[in-house]
Structures are given as structure tokens and as C-alpha cells.
GULUMLUM-158087 format. One record per atom (N, C-alpha, C): x, y, z; residue in three letters. Coordinates in steps of 0.2 Angstrom, whole numbers, plus 2048, in hexadecimal, padded with zeros to 3 digits. Example, Ala and Ser with C-alpha at 12.3 -4.5 7.8 and 13.67 -1.06 7.14 Angstrom:
BEGIN
8427E4827Ala;83E7EA827Ala;8427F0827Ala;8407F5823Ser;8447FB824Ser;840800827Ser;
END
This chain:
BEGIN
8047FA800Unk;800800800Unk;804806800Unk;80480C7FEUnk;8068127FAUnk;8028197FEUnk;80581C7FFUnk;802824800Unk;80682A7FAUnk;80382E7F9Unk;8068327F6Unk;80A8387FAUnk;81083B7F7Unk;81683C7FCUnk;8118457FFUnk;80D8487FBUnk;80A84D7FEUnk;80684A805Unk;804843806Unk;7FF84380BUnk;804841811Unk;80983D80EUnk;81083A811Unk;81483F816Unk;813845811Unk;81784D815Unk;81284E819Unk;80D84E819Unk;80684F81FUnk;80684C823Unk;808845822Unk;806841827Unk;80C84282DUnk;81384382AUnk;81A84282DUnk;819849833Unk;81684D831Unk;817854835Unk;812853839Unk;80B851837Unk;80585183FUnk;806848842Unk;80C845841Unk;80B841844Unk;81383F848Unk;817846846Unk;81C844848Unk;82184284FUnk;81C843853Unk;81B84085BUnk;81983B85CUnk;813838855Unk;80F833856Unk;81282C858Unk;81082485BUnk;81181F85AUnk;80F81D854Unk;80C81F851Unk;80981E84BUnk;80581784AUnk;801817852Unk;7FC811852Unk;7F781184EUnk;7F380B84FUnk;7EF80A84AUnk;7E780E849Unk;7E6810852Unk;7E2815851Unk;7E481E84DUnk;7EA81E84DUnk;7EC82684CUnk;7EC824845Unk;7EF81F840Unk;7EC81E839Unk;7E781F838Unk;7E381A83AUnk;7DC81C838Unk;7D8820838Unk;7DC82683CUnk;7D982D83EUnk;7D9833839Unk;7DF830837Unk;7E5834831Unk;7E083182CUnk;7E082B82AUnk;7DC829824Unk;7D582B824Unk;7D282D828Unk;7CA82F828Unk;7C8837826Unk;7D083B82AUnk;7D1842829Unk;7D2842825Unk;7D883F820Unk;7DA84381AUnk;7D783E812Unk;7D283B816Unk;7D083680FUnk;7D383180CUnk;7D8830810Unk;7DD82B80CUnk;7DC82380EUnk;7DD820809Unk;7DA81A809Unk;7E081480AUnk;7E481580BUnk;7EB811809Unk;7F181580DUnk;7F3813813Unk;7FA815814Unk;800811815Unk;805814816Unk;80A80F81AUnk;80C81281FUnk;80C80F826Unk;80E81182AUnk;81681382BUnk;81980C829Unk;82180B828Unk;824811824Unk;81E81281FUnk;82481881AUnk;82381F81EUnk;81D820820Unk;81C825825Unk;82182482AUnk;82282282EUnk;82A821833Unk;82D822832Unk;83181E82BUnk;836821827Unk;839826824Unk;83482A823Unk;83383281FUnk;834831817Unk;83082B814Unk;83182A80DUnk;82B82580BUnk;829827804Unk;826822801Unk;82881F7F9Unk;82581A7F8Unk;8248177F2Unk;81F8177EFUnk;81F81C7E8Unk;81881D7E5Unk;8198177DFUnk;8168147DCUnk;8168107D6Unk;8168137D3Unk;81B8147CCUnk;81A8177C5Unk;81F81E7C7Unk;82381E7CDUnk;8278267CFUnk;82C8247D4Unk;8318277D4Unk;8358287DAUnk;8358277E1Unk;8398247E5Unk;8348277EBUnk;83882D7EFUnk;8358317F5Unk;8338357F3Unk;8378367FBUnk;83C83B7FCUnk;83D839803Unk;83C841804Unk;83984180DUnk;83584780DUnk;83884A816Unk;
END
């Protein structure tokens, strides 16, 4: 599963105190409509889009 790196840079800064449990995910996906994330790459401060570079933020 993939997030796009603008949602990725959104997610990195209001969450970046976060443990990034599973309830703060699905709060983050209900907020910002997103349907698919990774937690790991949120952690890491990087994603992998399909079809693009990835993308370190």
C-alpha cells in the first residue's frame, strides 16, 4: 500500500510525536480521506509511489 508523498509530508509533521498506532492511522485516514497508507514509510520519512521515484521528505 502507497500514500502520495504530499499526504506523506502531512502525515510526517502532525504526527511527528505520534506512535503511529493503529487508532492515530485511522484517524489520519478518515481526516484526510486517504484510503491506503504505510505506516513504515511514514516513520521513515519516505515513500514509494508506483510509476515515480520515491520521494524522501
Amino acid at each position: 500500500m502507497f500514500v502520495a508523498w504530499r499526504d506523506l509530508r502531512f502525515a510526517r509533521g502532525r504526527f511527528a510525536q505520534s506512535s503511529l498506532d493503529d487508532a492515530t492511522v485511522a484517524a489520519w485516514r478518515g481526516t484526510a480521506g486517504v484510503t491506503a497508507v504505510t505506516p513504515v514509510g511514514i516513520a521513515q520519512g519516505r515513500a514509494t509511489v508506483p510509476g515515480s521515484d520515491a520521494v524522501a521528505v
